[in-house]
Backbone bond lengths (Angstrom), bond angles and torsions (degrees), N, CA, C in turn:
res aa  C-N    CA-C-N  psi(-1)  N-CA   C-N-CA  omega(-1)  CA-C   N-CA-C  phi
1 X - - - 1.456 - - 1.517 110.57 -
2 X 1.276 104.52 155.40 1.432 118.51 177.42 1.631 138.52 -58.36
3 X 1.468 130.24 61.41 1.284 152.20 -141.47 1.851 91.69 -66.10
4 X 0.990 130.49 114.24 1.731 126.86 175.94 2.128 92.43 -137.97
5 X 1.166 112.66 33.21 1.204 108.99 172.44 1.823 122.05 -65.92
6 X 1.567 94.06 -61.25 1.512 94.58 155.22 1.761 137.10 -64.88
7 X 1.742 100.57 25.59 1.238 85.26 -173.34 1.666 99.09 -131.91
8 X 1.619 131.97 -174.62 1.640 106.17 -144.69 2.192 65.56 -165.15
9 X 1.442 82.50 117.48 1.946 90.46 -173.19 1.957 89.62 -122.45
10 X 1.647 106.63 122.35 1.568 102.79 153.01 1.541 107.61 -103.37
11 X 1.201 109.26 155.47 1.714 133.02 -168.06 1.312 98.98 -132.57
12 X 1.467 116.01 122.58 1.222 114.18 171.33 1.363 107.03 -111.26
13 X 1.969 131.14 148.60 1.426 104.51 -162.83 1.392 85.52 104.12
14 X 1.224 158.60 -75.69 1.005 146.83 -91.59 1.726 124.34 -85.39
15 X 1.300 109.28 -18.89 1.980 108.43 -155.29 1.739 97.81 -92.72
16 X 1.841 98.42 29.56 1.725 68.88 163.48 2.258 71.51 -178.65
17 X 1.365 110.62 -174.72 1.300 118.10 -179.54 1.216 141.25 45.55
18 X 1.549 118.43 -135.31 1.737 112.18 148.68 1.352 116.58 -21.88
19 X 1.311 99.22 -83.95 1.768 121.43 -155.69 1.810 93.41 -47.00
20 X 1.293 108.47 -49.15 1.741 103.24 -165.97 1.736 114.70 -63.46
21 X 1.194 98.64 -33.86 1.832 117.02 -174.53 1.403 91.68 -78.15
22 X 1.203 133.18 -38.32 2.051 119.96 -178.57 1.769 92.03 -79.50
23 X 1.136 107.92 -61.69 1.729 100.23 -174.13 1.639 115.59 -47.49
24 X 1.454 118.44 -35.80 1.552 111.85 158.07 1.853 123.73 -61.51
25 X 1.333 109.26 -20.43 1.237 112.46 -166.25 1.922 101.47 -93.34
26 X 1.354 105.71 -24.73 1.384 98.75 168.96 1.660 101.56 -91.50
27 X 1.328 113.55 -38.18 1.435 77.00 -177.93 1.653 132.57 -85.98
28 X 1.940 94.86 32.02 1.963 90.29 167.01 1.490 91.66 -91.12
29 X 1.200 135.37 -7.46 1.441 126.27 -164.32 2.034 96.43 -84.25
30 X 1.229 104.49 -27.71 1.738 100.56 -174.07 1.453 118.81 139.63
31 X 1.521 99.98 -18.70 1.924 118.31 -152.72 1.386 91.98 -45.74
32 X 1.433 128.83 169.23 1.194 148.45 100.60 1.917 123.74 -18.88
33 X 1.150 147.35 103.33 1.241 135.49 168.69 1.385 142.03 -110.45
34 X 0.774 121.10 65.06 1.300 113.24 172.34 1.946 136.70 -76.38
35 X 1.383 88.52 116.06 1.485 133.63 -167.00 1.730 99.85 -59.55
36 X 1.312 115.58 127.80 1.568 108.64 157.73 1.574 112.05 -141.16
37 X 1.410 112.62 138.39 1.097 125.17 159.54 1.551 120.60 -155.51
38 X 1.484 113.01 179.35 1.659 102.35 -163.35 1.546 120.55 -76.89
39 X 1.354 99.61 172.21 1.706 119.93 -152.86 1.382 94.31 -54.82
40 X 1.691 132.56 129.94 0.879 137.47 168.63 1.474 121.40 87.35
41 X 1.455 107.38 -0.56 1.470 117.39 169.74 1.430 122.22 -40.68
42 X 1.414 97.62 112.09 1.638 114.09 175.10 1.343 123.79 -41.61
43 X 1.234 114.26 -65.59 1.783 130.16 178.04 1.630 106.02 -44.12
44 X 1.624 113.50 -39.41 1.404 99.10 -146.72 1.901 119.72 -60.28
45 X 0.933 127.12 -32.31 1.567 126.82 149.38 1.541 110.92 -15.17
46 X 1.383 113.40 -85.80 1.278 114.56 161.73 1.290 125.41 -35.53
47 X 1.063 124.99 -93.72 1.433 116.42 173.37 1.654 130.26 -18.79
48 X 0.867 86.47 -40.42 1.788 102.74 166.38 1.822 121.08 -57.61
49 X 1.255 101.28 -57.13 1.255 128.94 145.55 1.513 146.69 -11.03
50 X 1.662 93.51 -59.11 1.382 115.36 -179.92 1.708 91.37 -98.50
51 X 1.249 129.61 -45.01 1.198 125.85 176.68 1.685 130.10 -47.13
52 X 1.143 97.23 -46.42 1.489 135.17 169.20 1.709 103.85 -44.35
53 X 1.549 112.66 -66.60 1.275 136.14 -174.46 1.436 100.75 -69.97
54 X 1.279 136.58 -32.85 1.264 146.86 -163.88 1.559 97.05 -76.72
55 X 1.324 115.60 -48.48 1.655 116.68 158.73 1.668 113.40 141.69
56 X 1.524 96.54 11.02 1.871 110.37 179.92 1.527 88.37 -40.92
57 X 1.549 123.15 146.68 1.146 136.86 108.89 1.351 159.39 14.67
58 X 1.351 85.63 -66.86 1.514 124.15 175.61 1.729 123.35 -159.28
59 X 0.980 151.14 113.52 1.428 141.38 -174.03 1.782 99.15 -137.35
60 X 1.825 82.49 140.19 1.853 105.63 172.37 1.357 90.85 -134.87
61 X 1.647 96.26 178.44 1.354 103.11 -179.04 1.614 86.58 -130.33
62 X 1.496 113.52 146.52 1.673 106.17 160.55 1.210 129.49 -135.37
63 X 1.170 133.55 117.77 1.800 142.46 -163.92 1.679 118.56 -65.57
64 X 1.506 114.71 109.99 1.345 90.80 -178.36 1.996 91.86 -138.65
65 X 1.096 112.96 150.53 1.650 103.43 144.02 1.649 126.15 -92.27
66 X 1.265 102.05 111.57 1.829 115.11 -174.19 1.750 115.71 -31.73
67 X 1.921 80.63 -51.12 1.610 85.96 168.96 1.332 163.85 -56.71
68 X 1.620 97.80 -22.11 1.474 105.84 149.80 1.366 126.50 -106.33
69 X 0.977 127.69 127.86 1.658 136.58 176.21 1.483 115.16 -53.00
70 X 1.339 127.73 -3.89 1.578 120.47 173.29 1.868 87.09 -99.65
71 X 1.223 137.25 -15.50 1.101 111.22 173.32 1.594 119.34 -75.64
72 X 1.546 105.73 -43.54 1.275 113.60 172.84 1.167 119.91 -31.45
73 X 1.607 119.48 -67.54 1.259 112.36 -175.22 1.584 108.12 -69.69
74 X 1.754 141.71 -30.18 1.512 104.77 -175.54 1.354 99.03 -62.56
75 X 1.549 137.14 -32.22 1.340 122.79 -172.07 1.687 112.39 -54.05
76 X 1.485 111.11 -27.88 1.480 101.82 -164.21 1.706 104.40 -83.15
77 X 1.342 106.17 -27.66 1.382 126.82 -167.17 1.811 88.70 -81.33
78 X 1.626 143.75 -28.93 1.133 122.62 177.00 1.347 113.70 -79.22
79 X 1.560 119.47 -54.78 1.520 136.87 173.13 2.034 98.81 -37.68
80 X 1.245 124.73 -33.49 1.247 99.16 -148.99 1.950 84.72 -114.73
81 X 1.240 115.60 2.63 1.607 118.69 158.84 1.358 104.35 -81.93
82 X 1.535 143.43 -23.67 1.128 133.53 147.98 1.499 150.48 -81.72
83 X 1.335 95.53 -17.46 1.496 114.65 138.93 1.748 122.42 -173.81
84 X 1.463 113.63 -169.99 1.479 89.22 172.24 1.614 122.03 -110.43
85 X 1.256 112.69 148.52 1.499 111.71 -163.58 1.168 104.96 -67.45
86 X 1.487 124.85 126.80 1.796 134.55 154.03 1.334 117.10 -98.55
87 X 1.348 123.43 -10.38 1.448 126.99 165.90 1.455 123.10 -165.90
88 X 1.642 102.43 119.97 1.332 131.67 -143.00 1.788 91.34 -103.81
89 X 1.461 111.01 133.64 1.565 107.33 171.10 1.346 78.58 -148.53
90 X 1.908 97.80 123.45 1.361 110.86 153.94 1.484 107.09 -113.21
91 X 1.539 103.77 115.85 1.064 124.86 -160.40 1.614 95.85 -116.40
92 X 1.188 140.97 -37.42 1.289 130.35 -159.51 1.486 112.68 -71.49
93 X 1.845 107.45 144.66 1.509 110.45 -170.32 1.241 108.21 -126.01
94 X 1.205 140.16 160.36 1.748 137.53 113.34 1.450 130.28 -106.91
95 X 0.875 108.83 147.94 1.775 106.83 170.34 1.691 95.80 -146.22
96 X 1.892 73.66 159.66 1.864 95.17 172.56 1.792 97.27 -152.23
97 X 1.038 103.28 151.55 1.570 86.92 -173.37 1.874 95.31 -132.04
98 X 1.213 120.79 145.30 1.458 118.21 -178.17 1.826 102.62 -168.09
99 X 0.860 121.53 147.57 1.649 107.98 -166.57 1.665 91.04 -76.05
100 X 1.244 101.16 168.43 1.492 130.87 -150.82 1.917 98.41 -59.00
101 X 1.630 100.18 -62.42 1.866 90.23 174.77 1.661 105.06 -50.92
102 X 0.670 128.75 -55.60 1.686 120.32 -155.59 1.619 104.49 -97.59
103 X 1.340 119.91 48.50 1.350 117.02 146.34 0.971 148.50 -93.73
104 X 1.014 159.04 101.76 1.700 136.72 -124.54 1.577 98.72 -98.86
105 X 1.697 106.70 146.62 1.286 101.91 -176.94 1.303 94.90 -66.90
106 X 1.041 143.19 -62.57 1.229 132.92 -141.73 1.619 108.96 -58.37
107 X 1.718 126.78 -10.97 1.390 127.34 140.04 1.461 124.93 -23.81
108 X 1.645 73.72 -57.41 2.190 91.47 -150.40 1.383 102.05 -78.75
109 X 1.230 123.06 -28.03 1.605 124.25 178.96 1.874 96.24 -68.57
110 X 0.805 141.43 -48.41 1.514 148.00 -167.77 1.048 126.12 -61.09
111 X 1.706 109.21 -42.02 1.275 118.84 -167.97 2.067 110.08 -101.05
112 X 1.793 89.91 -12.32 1.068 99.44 179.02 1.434 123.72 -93.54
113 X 1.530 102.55 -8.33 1.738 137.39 176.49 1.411 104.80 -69.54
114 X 1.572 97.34 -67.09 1.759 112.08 -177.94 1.566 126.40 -65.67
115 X 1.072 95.64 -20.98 1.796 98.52 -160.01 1.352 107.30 -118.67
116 X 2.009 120.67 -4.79 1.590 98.26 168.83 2.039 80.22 -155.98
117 X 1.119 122.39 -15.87 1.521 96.80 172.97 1.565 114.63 -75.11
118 X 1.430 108.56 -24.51 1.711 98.25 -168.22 1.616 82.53 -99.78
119 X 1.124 159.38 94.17 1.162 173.79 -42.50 1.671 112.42 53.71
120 X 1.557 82.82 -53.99 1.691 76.07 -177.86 1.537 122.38 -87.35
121 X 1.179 122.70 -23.22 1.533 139.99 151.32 1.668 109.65 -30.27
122 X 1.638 100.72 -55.25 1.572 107.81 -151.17 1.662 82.62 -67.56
123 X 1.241 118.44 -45.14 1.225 103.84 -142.97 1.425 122.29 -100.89
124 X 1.562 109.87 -12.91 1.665 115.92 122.58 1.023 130.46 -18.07
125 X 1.740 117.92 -64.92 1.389 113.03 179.77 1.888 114.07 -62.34
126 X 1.238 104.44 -52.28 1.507 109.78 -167.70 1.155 118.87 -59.24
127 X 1.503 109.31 -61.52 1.606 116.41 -158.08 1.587 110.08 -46.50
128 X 1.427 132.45 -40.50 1.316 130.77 -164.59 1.509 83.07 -69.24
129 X 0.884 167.31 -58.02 1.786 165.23 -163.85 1.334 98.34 -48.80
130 X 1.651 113.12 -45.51 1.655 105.05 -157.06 1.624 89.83 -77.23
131 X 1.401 121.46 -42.44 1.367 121.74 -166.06 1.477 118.07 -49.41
132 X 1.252 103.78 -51.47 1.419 114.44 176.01 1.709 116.43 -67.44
133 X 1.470 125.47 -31.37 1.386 110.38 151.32 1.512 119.58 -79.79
134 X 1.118 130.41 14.34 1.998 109.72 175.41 1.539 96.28 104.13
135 X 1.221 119.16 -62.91 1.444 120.20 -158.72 1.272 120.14 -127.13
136 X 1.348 114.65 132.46 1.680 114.32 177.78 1.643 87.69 -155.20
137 X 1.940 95.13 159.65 1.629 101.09 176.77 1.445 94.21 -124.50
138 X 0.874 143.54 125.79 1.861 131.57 145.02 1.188 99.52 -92.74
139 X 1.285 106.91 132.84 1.586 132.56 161.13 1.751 141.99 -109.98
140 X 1.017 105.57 49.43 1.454 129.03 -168.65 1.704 118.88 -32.33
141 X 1.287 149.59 81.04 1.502 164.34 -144.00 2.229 67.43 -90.12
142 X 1.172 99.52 94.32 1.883 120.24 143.77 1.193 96.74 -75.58
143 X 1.754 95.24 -136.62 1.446 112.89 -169.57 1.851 86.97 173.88
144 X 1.506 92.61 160.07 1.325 102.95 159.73 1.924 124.70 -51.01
145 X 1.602 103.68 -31.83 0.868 95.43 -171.76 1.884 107.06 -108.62
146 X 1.238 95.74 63.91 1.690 138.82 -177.92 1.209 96.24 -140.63
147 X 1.194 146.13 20.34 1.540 147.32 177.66 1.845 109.97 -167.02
148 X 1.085 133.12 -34.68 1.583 134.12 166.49 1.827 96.14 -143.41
149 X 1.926 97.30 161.45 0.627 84.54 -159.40 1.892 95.92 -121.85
150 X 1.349 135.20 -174.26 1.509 120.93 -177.35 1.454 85.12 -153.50
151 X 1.114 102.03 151.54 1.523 136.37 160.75 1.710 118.02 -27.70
152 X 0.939 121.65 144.71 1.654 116.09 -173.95 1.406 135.47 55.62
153 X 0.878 93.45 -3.86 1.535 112.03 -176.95 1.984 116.39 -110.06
154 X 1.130 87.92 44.53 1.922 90.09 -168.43 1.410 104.46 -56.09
155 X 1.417 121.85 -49.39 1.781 133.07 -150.51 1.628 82.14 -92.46
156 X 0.560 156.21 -22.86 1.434 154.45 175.31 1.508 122.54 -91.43
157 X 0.874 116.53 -31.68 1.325 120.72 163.68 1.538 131.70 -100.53
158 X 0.957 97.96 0.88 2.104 130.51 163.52 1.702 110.62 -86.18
159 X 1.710 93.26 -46.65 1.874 96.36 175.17 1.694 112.52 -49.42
160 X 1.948 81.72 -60.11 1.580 84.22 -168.96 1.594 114.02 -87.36
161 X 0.889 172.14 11.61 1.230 135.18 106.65 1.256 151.85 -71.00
162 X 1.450 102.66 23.51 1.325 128.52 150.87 1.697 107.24 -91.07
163 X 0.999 152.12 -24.51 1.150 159.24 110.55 1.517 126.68 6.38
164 X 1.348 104.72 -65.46 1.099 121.68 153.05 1.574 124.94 -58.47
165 X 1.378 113.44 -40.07 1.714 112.52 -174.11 1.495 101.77 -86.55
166 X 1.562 118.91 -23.65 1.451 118.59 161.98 2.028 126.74 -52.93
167 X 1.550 92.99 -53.35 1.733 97.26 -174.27 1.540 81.88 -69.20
168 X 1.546 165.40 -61.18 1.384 145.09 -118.22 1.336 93.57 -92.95
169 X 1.446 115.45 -29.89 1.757 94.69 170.51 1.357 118.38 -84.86
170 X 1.524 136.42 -38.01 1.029 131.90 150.46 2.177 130.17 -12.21
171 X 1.831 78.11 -50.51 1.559 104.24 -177.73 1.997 113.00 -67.42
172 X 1.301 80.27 -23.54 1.490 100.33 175.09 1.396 123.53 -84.08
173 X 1.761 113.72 -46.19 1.442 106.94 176.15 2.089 104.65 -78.93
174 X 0.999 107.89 -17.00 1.228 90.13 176.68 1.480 129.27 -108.59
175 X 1.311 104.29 14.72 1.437 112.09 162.94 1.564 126.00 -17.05
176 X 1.319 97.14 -42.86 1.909 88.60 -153.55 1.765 104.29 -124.50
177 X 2.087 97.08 24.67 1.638 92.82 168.85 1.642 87.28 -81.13
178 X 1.648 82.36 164.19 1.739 106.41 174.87 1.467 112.02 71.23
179 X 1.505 87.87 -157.69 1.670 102.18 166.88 1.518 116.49 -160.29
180 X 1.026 123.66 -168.41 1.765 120.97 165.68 1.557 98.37 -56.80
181 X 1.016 110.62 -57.27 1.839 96.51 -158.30 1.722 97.79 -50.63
182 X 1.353 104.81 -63.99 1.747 112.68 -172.62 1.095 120.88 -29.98
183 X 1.337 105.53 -37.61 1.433 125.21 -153.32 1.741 130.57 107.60
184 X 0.787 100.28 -39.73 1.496 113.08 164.60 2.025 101.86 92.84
185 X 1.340 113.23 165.95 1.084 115.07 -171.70 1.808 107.20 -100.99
186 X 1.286 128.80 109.37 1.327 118.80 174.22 1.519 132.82 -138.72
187 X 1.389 116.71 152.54 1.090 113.33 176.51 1.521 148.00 -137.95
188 X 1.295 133.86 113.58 1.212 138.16 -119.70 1.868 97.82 -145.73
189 X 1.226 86.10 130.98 1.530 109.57 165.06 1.763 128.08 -91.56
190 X 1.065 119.94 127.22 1.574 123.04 -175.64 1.470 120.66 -112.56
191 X 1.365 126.58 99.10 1.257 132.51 -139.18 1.977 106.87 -104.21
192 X 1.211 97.40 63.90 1.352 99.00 174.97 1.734 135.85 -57.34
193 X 1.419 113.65 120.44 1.634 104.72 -179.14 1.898 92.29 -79.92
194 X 1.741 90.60 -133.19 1.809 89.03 -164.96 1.307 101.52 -73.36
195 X 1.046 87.65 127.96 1.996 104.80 164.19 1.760 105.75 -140.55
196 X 1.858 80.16 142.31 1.327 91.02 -166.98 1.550 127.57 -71.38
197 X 1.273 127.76 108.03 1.303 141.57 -154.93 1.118 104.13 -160.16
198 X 1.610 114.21 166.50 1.709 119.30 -177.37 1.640 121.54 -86.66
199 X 1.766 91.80 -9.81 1.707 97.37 160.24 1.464 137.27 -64.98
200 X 1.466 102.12 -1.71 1.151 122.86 179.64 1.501 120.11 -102.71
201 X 1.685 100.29 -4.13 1.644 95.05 -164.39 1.006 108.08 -82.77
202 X 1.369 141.04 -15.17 1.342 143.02 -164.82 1.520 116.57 -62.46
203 X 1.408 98.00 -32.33 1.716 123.60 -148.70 1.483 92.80 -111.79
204 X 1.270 142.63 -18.58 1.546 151.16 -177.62 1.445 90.06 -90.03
205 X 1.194 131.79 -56.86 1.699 147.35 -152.01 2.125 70.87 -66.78
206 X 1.448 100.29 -99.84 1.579 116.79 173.45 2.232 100.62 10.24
207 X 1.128 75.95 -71.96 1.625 90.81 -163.77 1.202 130.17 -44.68
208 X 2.045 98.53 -42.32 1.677 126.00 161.41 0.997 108.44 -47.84
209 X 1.519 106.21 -46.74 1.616 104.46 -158.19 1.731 115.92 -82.28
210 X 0.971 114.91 -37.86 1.376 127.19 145.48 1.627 123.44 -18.92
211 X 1.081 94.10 -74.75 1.779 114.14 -173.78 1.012 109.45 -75.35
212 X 1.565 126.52 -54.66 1.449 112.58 169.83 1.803 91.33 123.68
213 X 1.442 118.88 6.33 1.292 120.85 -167.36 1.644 116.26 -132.33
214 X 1.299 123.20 142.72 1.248 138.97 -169.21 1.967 111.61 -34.95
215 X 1.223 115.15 163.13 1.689 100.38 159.66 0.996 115.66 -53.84
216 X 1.052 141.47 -73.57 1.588 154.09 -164.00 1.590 99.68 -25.76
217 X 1.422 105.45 -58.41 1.630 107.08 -179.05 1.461 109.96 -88.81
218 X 0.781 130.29 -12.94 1.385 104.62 161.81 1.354 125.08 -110.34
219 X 1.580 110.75 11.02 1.993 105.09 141.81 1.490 100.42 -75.68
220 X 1.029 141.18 -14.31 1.593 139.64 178.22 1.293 91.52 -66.16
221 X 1.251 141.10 -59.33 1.188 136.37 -126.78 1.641 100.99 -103.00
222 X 1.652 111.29 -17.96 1.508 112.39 167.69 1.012 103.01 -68.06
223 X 1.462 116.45 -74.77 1.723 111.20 -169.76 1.165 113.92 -33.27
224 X 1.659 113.56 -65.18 1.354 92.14 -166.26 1.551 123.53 -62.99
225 X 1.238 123.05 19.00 1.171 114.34 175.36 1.724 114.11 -93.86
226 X 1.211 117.28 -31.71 1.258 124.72 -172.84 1.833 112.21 -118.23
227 X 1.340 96.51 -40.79 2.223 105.35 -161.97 1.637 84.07 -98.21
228 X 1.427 114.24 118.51 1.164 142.64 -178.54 1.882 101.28 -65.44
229 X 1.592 105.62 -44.23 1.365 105.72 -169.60 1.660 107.30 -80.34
230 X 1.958 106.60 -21.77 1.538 91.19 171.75 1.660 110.68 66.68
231 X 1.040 110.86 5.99 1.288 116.67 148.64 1.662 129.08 -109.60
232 X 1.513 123.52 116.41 1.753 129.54 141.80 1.415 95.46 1.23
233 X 1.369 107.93 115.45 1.960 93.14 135.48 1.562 98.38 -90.56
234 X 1.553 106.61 -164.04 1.482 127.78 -156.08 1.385 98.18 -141.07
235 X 1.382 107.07 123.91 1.461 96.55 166.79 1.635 130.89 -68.93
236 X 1.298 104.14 21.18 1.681 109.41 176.86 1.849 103.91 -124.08
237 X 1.272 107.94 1.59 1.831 118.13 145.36 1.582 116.34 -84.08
238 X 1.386 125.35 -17.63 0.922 96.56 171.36 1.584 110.94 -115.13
239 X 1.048 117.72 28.73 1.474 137.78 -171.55 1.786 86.59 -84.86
240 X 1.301 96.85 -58.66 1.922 119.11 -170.57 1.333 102.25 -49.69
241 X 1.376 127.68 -32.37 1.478 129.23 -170.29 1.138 109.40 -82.20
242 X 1.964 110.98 -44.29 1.262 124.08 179.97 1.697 111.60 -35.33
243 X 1.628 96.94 -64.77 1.489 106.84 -147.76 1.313 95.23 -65.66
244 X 1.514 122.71 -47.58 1.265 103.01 -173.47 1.570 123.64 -49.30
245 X 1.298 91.54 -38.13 1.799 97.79 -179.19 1.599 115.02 -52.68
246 X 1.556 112.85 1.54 1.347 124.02 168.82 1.123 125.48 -88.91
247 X 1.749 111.64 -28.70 1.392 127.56 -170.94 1.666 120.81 -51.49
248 X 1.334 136.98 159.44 1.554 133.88 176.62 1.748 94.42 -56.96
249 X 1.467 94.95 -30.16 1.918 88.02 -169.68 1.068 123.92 -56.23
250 X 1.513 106.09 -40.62 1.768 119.86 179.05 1.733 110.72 -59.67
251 X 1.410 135.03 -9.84 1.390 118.96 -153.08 1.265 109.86 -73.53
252 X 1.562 144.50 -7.22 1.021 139.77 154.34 1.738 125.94 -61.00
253 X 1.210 96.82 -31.52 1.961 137.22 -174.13 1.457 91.59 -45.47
254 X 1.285 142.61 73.17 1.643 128.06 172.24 1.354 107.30 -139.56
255 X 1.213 107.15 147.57 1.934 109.87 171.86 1.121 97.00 87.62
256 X 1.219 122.62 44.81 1.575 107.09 -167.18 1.446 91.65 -117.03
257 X 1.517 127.26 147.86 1.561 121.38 124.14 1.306 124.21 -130.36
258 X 2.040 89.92 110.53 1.551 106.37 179.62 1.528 115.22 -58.75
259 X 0.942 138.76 135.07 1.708 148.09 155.16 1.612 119.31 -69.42
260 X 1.125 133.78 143.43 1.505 141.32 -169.44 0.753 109.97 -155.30
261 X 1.622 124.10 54.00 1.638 155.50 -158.71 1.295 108.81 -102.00
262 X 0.905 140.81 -56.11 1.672 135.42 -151.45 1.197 93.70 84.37
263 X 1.289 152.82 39.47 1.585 137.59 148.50 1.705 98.24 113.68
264 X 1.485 115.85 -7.44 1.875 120.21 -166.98 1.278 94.04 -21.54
265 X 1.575 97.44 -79.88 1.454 125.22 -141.92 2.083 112.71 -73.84
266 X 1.299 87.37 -8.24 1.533 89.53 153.88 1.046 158.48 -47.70
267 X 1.702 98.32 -55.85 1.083 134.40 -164.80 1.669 110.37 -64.52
């Protein structure tokens, strides 16, 4: 099994969804975790909690708003006075979706703040840390629509595949820290379609209301429009992808963006 005891992972995103289901999945491996989400976040107790129980090491929680860049860094500057980061998940999202005339900037600045500038902040701060020990993972929470793109969704689908064109150069300048034994330094994007989370509720609610039919049927009625398999993922499937993407096995594993589509991006 997968030993990450000596190793110390922040997740941003974290006190509920994605971010919480990968931060449980490293901490069955042993990690260190530290949890972030915003100032006054309700969940974080919990989250802590389940993490804790999950078998972290060690677990904090740390408060930041994504959106301004003087928070970013005291967050990076607190997380890394408590230890130093070996595996980075920027996991935190927003979306709003409205066709392209009627989006309000004050959307597109937000979603474009949260979902690929403090990405690039985080990982400014870290990566020179991972380089200089052998091993670091960044794990970048894209999206499908980091690979195609849909309607209404402009600021969101600009984040993430810019997101994506961000970790492949990243993946590029740090190619040649470490080694196999170390682990090597890498960085990889995970391109989730629907997964079940509250980022999705907006657009399920939308859909009911539309159709005239319960949730149940009208997450039916997303999938089948786009995810071939018509199945939810879970944010504790892609937790499973995560960790491995931590493993000595993965150190070649970089530049990547995996998909967790049901067949989407196939088609």
């Amino acid at each position: 099994m997968l030993d990450l005891s000596n190793k110390a992972a922040l997740l941003t995103g974290a006190a509920a969804g994605i971010g919480l289901g990968i931060a449980k999945a490293l901490a069955s491996a042993g990690a260190k975790v530290a949890l972030h989400g915003l100032p006054g976040e309700p969940a974080a107790d919990e989250a802590c909690r389940q993490v804790r129980a999950a078998g972290a090491s060690d677990v904090r929680f740390f408060e930041a708003d994504l959106r301004r860049s003087d928070e970013i860094v005291a967050l990076m500057e607190a997380v890394q006075t408590w230890d130093s980061i070996d595996i980075l998940v920027n996991n935190a999202g927003v979306q709003f979706t409205a066709p392209l005339p009627e989006m309000p900037e004050a959307n597109w600045d937000e979603i474009i703040a949260v979902n690929l500038t403090a990405a690039f902040h985080t990982m400014k701060s870290a990566m020179p840390g991972m380089a200089k020990r052998g091993y670091g993972r960044v794990i970048n929470i894209a999206s499908v629509h980091g690979l195609v793109a849909s309607v209404n969704k402009a600021p969101y689908t600009a984040a993430k595949f810019g997101l994506v064109g961000l970790s492949r150069v990243a993946a590029l300048e740090y190619a040649t820290a470490g080694d196999r034994t170390s682990g090597g330094v890498t960085v990889n994007c995970i391109c989730p379609a629907w997964t079940e989370t509250n980022l999705i509720e907006p657009q399920v609610l939308a859909r009911a209301e539309a159709l005239g039919v319960g949730r149940d049927d009208a997450i039916n009625d997303l999938l089948t429009e786009k995810q071939p398999s018509c199945r939810l993922t879970t944010p504790e499937d892609i937790g499973e992808l995560a960790l491995w993407l931590c493993s000595p096995a993965a150190h070649n594993v970089t530049g990547g963006a995996i998909p967790i589509d049901g067949g989407w991006t196939s088609q």
